[in-house]
N, C-alpha and C positions, 0 to 999 in steps of 0.2 A: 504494500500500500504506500504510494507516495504519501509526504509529509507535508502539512498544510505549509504556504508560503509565508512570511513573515508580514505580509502587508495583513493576509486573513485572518493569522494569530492577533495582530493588533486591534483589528477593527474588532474581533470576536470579544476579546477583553473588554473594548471599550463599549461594544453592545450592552455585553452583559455588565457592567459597571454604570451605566445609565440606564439600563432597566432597573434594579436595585433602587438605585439612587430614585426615578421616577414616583417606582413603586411605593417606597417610603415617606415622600412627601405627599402622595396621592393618599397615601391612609389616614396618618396625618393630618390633612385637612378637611378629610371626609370623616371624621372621627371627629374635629374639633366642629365641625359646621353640624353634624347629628346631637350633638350636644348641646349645642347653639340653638336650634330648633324644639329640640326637649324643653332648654331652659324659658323657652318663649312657650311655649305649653304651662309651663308652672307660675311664670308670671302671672300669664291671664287666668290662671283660675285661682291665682292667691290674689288679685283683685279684684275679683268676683262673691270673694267670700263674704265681704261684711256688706255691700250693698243688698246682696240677697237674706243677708240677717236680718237689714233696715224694713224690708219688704214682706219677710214673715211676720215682723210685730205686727202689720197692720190687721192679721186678725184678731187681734184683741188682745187684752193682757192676761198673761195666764202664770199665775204665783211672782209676780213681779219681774215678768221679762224682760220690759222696761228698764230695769234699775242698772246703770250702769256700774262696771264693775268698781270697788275698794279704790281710795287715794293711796296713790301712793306704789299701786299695785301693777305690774304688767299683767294686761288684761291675757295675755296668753302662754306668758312662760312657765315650762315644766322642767322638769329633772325625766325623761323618757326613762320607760323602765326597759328592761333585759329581757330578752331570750320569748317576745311574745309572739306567737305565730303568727303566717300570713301578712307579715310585715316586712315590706324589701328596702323601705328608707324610713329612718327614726330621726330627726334632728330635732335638737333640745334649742329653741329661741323661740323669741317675739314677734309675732308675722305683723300685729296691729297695734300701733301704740295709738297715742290719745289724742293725736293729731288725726290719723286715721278716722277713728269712730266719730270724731267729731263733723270730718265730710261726710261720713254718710248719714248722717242724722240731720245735717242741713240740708242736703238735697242732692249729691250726683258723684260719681263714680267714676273716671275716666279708662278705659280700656283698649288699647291699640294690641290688636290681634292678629299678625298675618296682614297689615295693613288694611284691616276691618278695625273703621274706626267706632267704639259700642259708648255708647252715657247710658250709663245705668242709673235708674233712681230709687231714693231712696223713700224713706216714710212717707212723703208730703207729696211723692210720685206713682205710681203705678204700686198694687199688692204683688203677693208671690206668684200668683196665677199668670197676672198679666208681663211680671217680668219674665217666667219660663217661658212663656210663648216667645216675646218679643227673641232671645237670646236664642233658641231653638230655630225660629225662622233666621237668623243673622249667622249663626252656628250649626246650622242643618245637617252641613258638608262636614264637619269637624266631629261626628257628633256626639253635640255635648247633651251633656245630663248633667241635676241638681236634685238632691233627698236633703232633706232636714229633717233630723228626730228630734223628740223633744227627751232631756237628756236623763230625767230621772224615770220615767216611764218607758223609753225607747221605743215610741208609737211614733209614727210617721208622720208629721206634722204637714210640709208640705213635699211635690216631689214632679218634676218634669216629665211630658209622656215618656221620653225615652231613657227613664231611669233603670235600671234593672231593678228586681228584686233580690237584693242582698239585705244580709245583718248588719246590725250598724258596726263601723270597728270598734275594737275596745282601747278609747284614748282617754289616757286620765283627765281629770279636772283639767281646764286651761291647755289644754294639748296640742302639739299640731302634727302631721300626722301625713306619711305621701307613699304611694307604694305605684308599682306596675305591674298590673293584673293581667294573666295568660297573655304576657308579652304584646297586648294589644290594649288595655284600656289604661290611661294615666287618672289617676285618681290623688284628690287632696281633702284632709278634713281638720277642720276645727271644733273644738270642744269648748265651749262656756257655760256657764250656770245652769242654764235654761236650756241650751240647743247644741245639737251636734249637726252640723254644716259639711256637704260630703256633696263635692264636685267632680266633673270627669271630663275626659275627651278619650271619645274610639280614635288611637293613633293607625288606626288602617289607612288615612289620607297622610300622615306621614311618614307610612311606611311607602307608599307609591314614591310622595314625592323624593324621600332618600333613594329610592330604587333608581327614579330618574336622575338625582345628581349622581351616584353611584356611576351609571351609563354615563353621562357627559361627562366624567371624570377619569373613566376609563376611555373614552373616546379622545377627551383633551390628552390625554398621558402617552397613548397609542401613538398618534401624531406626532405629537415632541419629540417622542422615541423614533420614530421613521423621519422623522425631521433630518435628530440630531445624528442618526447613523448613516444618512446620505449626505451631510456634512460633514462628518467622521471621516465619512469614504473618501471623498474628493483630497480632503486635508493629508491625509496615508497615503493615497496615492501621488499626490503632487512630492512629498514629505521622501516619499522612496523611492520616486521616479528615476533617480538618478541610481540607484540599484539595476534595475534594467541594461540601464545604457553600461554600466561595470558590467555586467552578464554578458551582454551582446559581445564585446570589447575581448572579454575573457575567452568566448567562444572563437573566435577569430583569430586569436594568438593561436588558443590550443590548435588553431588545424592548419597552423603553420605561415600566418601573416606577424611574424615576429617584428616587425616594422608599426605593427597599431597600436595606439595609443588612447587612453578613455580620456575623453573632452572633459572639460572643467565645469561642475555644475553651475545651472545656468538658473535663475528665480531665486525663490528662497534658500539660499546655500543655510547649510548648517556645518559647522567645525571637524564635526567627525566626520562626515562626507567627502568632505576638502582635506582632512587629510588622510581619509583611505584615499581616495583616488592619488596623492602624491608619492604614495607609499606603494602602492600596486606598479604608479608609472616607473619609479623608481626601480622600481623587482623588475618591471617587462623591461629595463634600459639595459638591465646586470644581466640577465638570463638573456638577453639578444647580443651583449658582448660575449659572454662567454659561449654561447652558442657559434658565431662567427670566428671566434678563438682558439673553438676545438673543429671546425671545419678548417680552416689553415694551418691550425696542426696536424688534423689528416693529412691532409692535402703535403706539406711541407714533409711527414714522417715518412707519405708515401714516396714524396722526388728524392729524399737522402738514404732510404732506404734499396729504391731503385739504382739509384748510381753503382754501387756498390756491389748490387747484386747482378747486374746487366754484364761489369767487367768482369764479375767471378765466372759468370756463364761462356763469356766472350773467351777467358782466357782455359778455361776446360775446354772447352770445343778445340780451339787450337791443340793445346794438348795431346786431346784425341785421333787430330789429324794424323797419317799414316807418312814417315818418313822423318817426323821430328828428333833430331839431332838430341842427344842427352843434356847438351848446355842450352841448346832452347827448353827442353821440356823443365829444367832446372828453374831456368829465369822466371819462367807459366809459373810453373808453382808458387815462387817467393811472392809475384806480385797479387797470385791468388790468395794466398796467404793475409798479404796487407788489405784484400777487400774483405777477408773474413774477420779480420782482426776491428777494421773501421764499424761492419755490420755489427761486430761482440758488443763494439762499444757504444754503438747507438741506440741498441736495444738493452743496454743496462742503463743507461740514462733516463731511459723511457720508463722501465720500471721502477727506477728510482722515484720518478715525477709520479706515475702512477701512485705508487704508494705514499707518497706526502699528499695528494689531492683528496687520494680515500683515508689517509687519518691510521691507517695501520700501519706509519713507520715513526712508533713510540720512540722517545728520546729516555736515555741515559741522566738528567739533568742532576746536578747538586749549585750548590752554593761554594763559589773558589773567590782568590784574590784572581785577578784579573792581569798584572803586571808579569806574574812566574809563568802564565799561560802561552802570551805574548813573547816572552823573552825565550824561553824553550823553543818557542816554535822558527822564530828568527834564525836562530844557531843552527833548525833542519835547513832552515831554506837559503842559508849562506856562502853557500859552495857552489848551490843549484845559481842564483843571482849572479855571483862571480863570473860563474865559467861564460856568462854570456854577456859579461863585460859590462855590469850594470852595480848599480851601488845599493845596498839595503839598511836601512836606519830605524832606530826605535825612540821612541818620544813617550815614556812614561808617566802616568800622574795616578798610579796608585787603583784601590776601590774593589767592590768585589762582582761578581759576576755570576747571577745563577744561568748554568748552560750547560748540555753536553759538551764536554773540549773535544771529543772528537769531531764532532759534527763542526762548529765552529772551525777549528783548525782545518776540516774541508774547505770550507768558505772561504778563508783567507788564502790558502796555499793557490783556490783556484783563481781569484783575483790578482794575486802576486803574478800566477802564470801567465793571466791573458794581458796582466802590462806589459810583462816582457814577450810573448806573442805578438802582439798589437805595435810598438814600436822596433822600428828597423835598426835604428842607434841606441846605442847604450843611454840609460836613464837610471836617473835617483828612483826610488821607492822607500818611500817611511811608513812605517805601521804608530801610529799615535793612538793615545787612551786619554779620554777625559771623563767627568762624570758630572751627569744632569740630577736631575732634582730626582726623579725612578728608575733612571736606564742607566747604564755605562756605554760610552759611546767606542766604537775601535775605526780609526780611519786608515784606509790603505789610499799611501797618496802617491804618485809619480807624476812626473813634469816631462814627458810624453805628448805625444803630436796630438791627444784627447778626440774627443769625440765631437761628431757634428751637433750643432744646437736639434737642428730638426731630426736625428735620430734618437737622443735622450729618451722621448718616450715610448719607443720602441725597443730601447735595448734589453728590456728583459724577457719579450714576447720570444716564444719558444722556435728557434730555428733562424730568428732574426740574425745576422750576418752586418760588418760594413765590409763595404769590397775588399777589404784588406785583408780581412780573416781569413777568407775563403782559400784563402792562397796556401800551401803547406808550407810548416814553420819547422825546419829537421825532423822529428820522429812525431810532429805532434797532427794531429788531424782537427779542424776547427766545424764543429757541428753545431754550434749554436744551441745548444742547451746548456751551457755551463752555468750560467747565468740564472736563468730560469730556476736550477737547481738550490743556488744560490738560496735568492729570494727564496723557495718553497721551505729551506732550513731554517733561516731567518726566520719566518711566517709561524712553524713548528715550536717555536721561542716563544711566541708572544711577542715578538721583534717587529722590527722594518729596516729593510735593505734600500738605501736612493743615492743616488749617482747626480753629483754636479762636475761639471768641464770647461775650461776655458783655453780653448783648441791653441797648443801651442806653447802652453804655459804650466796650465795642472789642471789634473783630474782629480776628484775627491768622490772614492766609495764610501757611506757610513752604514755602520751596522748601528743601532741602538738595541739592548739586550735587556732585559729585566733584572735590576741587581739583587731582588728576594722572589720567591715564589707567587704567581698573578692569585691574588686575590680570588677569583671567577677561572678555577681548574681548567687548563689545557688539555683535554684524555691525552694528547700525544706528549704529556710530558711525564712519562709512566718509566717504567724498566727498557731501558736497550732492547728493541726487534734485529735478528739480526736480519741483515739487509736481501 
């Protein structure tokens, strides 16, 4: 099964993280607004209560209905008791103080309801009769109901057509009193002296209308959410587009346009973007040199290879010729000889390079003084410099040197060779040591005809020649890997090998070496492989 793409993982995330998020402020409000609605239910029947108190006095006084309650007294507060059934909200307070009872005894009521606006009146307005009706006709759709008992007898004093027949609750003296009945009817009651006051609304029209915000709430939420995920989309895709264009780019190298390059994002660049693509172009610039690198080295391995092997062919056939004299077939041999000898040593070269590029030719390394290394090595190469009529000098300053000394002491002796190879006159050669701030430096210097400026950066490319080499120098054969070798030892170090010239005057090779162990492990600087 392929793996979803990173543009899809994103958008999915962010789906599902704005659904979430929707979801929970969609309950949220629809939670706080059902509540809102409830609380507007309770309002209007806790303002309903004492105008319909005003309206039952007017059938007459019955054991002093009248008398309004004790100074001093909250006409309705209680201590609610515990644990009584049939009771789903208890609240212990004062629904009417004495401000209250006083409007409804002068005359009216004010009640804003679902924006039905009701004046309800009191004593000196309509009885109980005619305010049930009025409220029932205005309240139809809600529908409400009103019972009053009278509180010491608990006969039903007066009571709206659409009241049910229930018990009255059992609310102490002064009580108030709210419950929600088969999750469909909101009911409130008051208790005073004389009367227990018990109002209602069927919330079956408020459960429609939650039903309906419910749906628009879920519709509005649905929307945002497809909204905000095709604005998600666009945003991820513009955001990644430049992904693509790396893809294509990628693709294209791989099947062999080592020459393309990924374009620089173009819109809203972001950081990380800009610098993968410099870092990728980077990688495809090093992977297209070395690729061209190791085609010239083929290519290069193959013409010095062939040379060699073309004369070895050339001088057997001769050889084999019928009639060959013992001092010719002599002469065949020796110079087949010298092509077998040149071929030995190009193809140990080769493997030599080989193995420093794949990392399997482990160094010997320790920690030495660096001065006894150099001076030792001088004394070998003393006699060799002489005989070719050239002068060798050392210029010490001490310090210590972690390195294989064999390997090193390669490097050197092959430098030392190719000055005196490279120059037809006799010339100085110094080996000098100084020391930087982490390396120790070793310079091989001679004042030699030097090298051309435009070939410097070519001279350590593998096979690379200047016309001078090419030429045989007494027993030596110049193949243009020496160098290359070089550098690769060097490298093997944690080193660097570079080469300055000034044609005519002096040439300066420097090594810089590690004078303690790299921090950040070399593998190849492990126990001596041998070669």
């Amino acid at each position: 099964m392929r793996p979803l793409s990173l543009k899809w993982k994103i958008q999915l995330w962010y789906a599902v993280m704005l659904a979430v998020l929707l979801v929970a402020l969609s309950y949220g409000y629809y939670r706080s607004e059902s509540r809102h609605r409830l609380d507007a239910f309770d309002d209007a029947l806790d303002k309903m209560i004492h105008p319909i108190m005003n309206a039952v006095g007017r059938k007459g006084p019955r054991g002093g209905r009248g008398d309004r309650p004790p100074p001093g007294r909250p006409p309705f507060g209680f201590d609610p008791p515990s644990g009584r059934p049939g009771l789903e909200d208890q609240v212990s307070r004062s629904r009417l103080d004495d401000e209250a009872s006083r409007k409804g005894v002068e005359g009216w009521e004010a009640v804003n309801f679902n924006d039905i606006q009701l004046e309800v009146r009191g004593p000196r307005g309509e009885d109980s009769d005619t305010l049930f009706e009025s409220l029932e006709e205005k309240l139809g759709d809600y529908g409400f109901y009103a019972i009053v008992w009278n509180s010491a007898s608990l006969g039903v004093v007066a009571s709206s057509s659409l009241a049910p027949e229930i018990e009255p609750p059992p609310i102490p003296q002064g009580g108030y009193w709210k419950r929600t009945r088969d999750n469909r009817y909101r009911e409130i009651a008051h208790r005073t002296p004389r009367d227990i006051v018990f109002v209602g609304f069927d919330l079956q029209g408020l459960h429609k209308e939650l039903a309906a915000l419910r749906g628009r709430i879920m519709g509005g939420a649905f929307g945002i959410w497809l909204l905000g995920v095709a604005v998600g989309w666009l945003f991820v895709s513009r955001a990644l587009k430049h992904l693509q264009v790396i893809e294509r780019s990628a693709e294209r190298i791989a099947n062999g346009e080592l020459s393309e390059r990924i374009p620089e994002p173009t819109g809203g660049k972001s950081a990380e973007l800009v610098q993968l693509t410099d870092e990728l172009n980077r990688t495809y610039a090093q992977l297209e040199s070395l690729f061209d690198k190791q085609v010239r080295f083929t290519a290069d391995a193959s013409h010095e290879l062939r040379t060699p092997l073309t004369a070895l062919n050339a001088n057997l056939a001769l050889a084999l010729e019928p009639g060959r004299s013992p001092t010719e077939v002599d002469g065949i041999l020796k110079s087949s000889k010298r092509s077998s000898e040149r071929l030995n040593r190009i193809i140990g070269d080769l493997l030599d390079l080989s193995r420093y590029d794949s990392g399997r030719h482990k160094l010997g390394c320790d920690s030495l003084a660096l001065d006894p290394l150099i001076e030792g090595l001088a004394e070998e190469l003393q006699a060799y410099v002489i005989e070719k009529g050239s002068t060798l000098v050392t210029e010490l300053n001490g310090g210590n040197v972690f390195c294989d000394p064999f390997r090193i002491e390669q490097v050197i002796t092959n430098l030392v060779n190719n000055a005196l190879q490279h120059n037809p006159e006799p010339i100085m050669i110094a080996l000098r040591t100084r020391q930087e701030s982490e390396f120790s430096v070793i310079e091989v210097v001679d004042n030699g005809i030097g090298i051309q400026p435009e070939n410097l950066d070519k001279l350590f490319d593998r096979f690379f020649q200047e016309d001078s080499s090419h030429q045989k120098k007494g027993k030596h054969y110049n193949i243009g890997l020496g160098l290359s070798i070089c550098q690769a030892i060097v490298a093997a170090h944690s080193g660097t090998l570079t080469v300055a010239s000034n044609p005519g005057r002096e040439t300066i090779f420097t090594i810089r070496l590690p004078k303690e162990r790299p921090s950040t492990t070399n593998p190849r600087l492990g126990e001596a492989v041998p070669a």
